[in-house]
C-alpha positions in Angstrom: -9.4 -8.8 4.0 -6.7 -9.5 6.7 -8.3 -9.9 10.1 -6.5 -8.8 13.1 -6.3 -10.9 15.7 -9.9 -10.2 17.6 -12.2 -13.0 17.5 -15.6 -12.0 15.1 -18.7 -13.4 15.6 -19.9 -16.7 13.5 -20.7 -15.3 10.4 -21.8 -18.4 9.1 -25.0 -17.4 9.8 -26.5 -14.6 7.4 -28.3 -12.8 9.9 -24.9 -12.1 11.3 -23.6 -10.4 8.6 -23.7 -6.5 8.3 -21.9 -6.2 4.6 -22.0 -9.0 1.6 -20.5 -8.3 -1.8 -19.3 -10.9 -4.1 -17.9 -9.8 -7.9 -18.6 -6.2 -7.6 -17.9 -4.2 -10.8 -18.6 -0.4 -11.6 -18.7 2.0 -14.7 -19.0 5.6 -14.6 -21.3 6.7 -17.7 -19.1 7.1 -21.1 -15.8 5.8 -19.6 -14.8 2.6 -20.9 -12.8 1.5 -17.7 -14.4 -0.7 -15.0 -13.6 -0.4 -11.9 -13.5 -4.3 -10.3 -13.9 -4.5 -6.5 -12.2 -7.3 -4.0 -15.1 -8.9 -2.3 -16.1 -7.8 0.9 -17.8 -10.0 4.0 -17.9 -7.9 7.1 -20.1 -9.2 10.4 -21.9 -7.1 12.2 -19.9 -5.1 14.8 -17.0 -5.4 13.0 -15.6 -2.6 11.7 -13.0 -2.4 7.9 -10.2 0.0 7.5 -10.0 0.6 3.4 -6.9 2.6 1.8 -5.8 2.3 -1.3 -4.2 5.4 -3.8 -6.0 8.0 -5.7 -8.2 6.3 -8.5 -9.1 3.0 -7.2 -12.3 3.6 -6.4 -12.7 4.5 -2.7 -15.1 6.9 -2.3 -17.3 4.7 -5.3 -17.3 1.8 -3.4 -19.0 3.7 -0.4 -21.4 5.4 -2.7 -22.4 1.8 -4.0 -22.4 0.4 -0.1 -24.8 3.7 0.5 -27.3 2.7 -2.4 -26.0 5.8 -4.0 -24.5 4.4 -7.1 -25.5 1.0 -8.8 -23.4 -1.2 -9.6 -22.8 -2.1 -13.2 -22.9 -6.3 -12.3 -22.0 -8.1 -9.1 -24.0 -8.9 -6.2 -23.8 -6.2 -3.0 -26.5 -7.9 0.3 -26.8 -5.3 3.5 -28.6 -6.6 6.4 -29.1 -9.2 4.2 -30.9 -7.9 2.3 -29.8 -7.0 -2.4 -29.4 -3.7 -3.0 -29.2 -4.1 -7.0 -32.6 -5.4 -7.0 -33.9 -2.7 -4.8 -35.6 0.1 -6.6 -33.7 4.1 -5.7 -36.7 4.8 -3.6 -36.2 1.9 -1.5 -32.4 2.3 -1.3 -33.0 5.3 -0.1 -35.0 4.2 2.4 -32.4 1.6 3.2 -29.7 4.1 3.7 -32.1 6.9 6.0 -33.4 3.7 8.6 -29.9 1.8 8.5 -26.8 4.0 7.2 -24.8 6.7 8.8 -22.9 8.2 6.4 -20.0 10.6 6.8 -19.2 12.4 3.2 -15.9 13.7 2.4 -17.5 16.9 1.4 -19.7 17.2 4.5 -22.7 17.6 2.6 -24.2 19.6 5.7 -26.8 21.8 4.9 -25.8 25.1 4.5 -29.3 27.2 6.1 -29.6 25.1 9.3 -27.8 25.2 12.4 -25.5 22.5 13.8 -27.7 21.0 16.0 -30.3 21.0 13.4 -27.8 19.2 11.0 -26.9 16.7 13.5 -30.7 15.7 14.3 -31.5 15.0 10.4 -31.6 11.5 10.4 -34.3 11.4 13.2 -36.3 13.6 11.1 -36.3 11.6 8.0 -36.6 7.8 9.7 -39.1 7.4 12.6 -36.3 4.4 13.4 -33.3 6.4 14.0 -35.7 8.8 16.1 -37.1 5.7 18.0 -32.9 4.7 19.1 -31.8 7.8 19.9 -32.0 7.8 23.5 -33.2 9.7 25.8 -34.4 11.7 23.0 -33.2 13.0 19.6 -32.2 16.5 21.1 -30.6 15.2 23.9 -28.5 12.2 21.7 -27.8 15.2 19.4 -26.6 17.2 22.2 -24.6 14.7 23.8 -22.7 13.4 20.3 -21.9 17.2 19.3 -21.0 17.5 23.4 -18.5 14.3 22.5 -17.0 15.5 19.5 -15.8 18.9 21.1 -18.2 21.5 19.3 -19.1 24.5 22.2 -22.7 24.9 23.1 -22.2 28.1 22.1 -22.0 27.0 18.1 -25.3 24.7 18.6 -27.4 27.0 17.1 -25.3 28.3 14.6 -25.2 27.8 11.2 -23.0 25.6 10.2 -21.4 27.3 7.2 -19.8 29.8 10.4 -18.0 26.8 11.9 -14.8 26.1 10.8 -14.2 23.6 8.4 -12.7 20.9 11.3 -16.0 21.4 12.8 -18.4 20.8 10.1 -16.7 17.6 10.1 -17.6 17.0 13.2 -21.0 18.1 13.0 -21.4 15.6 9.8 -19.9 13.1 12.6 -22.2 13.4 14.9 -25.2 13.6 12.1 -23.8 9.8 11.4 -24.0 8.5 14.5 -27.3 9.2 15.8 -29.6 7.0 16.1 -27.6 3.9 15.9 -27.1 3.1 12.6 -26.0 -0.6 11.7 -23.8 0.8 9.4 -21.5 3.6 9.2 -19.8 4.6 6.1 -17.1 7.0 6.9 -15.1 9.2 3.9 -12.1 10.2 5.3 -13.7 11.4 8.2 -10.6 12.6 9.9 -9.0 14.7 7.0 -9.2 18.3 7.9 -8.9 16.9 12.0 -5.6 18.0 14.2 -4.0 15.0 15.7 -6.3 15.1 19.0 -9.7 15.8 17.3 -8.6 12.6 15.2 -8.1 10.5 18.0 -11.0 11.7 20.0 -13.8 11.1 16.8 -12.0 8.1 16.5 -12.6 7.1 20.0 -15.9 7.9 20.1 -16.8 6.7 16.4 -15.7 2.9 17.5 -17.3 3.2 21.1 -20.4 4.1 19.7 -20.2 1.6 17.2 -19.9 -0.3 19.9 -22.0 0.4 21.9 -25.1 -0.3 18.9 -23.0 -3.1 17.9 -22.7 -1.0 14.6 -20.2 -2.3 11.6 -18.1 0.5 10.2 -16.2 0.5 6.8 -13.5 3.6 7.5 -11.7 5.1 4.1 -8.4 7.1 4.8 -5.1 7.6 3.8 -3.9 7.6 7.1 -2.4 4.1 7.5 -1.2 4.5 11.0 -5.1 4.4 11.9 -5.5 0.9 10.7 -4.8 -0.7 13.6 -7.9 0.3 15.3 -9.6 -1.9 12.7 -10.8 -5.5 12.6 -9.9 -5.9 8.8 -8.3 -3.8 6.4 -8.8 -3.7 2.8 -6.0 -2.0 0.1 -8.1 -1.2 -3.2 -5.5 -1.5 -6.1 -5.6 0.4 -9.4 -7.0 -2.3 -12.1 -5.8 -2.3 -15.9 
């Protein structure tokens, strides 16, 4: 990774250290190519800016950071703690307490209102509920406040926003409840230009603000600078 010039904390010592992979490899069921993965040591608060062209693996490599996918050898440690040891149940666990995770397909769901979507997290870990101050509604409230959606749209669903706002909505869903880490999937993809800026803003203030490590996928290379490392995946042979 090539670090800008911002001074990280020691991460010498492992309780410092938000994201840990060494040798990462991983093959998608009856496909002989493996994808092989640079590796990755990211301290907490930091934040990783991660491009690379279509078919590198991107998107994989956050589902394997979110316990969603397991690798198929390699060693991948968040919070310290193995995920390929860990069964699904308890990665799952892992990624509700610890993860915020913004999906490139949303991934809202479809019956429940925005503010309903954004409070999920505090529903399903009694942790995430404990840091969202002054309470879940109100941190809800306040995030959807942030990233621009009208009261008015609070209570509806979300499938009647339009499509820059369920982004936002699936924003704001991540960051409640002060996550250590955020995995975002090009979060700013169907944004305008100030939209963009303004999550952006607020994603990195939060993250911040919970000293929270963020590992950001896009395309958009002009965003890297807002970054403490950046990380180009190449296509492998």
């Amino acid at each position: 990774m090539n670090s800008e010039t911002r001074q990280p904390p020691d991460s010498s010592r492992p309780d410092t250290l938000a994201i840990r992979t060494r040798n990462l490899y991983f093959r998608w069921q009856n496909q002989a190519r493996e994808l092989a993965f640079p590796d990755i040591q990211l301290t907490r608060g930091e934040h990783l800016f991660l491009h690379g062209p279509s078919g590198t693996g991107k998107s994989t490599l956050l589902g394997l950071l979110a316990g969603m996918h397991t690798p198929s050898r390699g060693s991948l440690q968040l919070l310290n703690q193995e995920l390929t040891t860990m069964k699904a149940s308890a990665r799952d666990r892992m990624r509700a307490d610890h993860m915020g995770v913004i999906f490139q397909q949303f991934n809202l769901v479809p019956y429940l209102s925005a503010l309903a979507n954004a409070l999920l997290p505090c529903r399903l870990s009694i942790l995430r509920h404990s840091r969202a101050i002054p309470s879940a509604t109100e941190a809800a409230q306040h995030l959807l406040t942030q990233l621009a959606i009208p009261q008015s749209h609070w209570h509806q669903g979300v499938t009647r926003l339009s499509i820059g706002q369920q982004q936002r909505v699936a924003a704001a869903r991540a960051l409640i409840g002060a996550p250590e880490i955020i995995l975002a999937d090009e979060p700013t993809s169907a944004l305008d230009t100030d939209n963009r800026d303004r999550f952006l803003e607020l994603l990195l203030k939060l993250a911040e603000r919970s000293n929270s490590s963020v590992v950001f996928v896009s395309h958009d290379q002009s965003l890297a600078g807002h970054f403490h490392h950046r990380l180009a995946l190449e296509v492998t042979p």
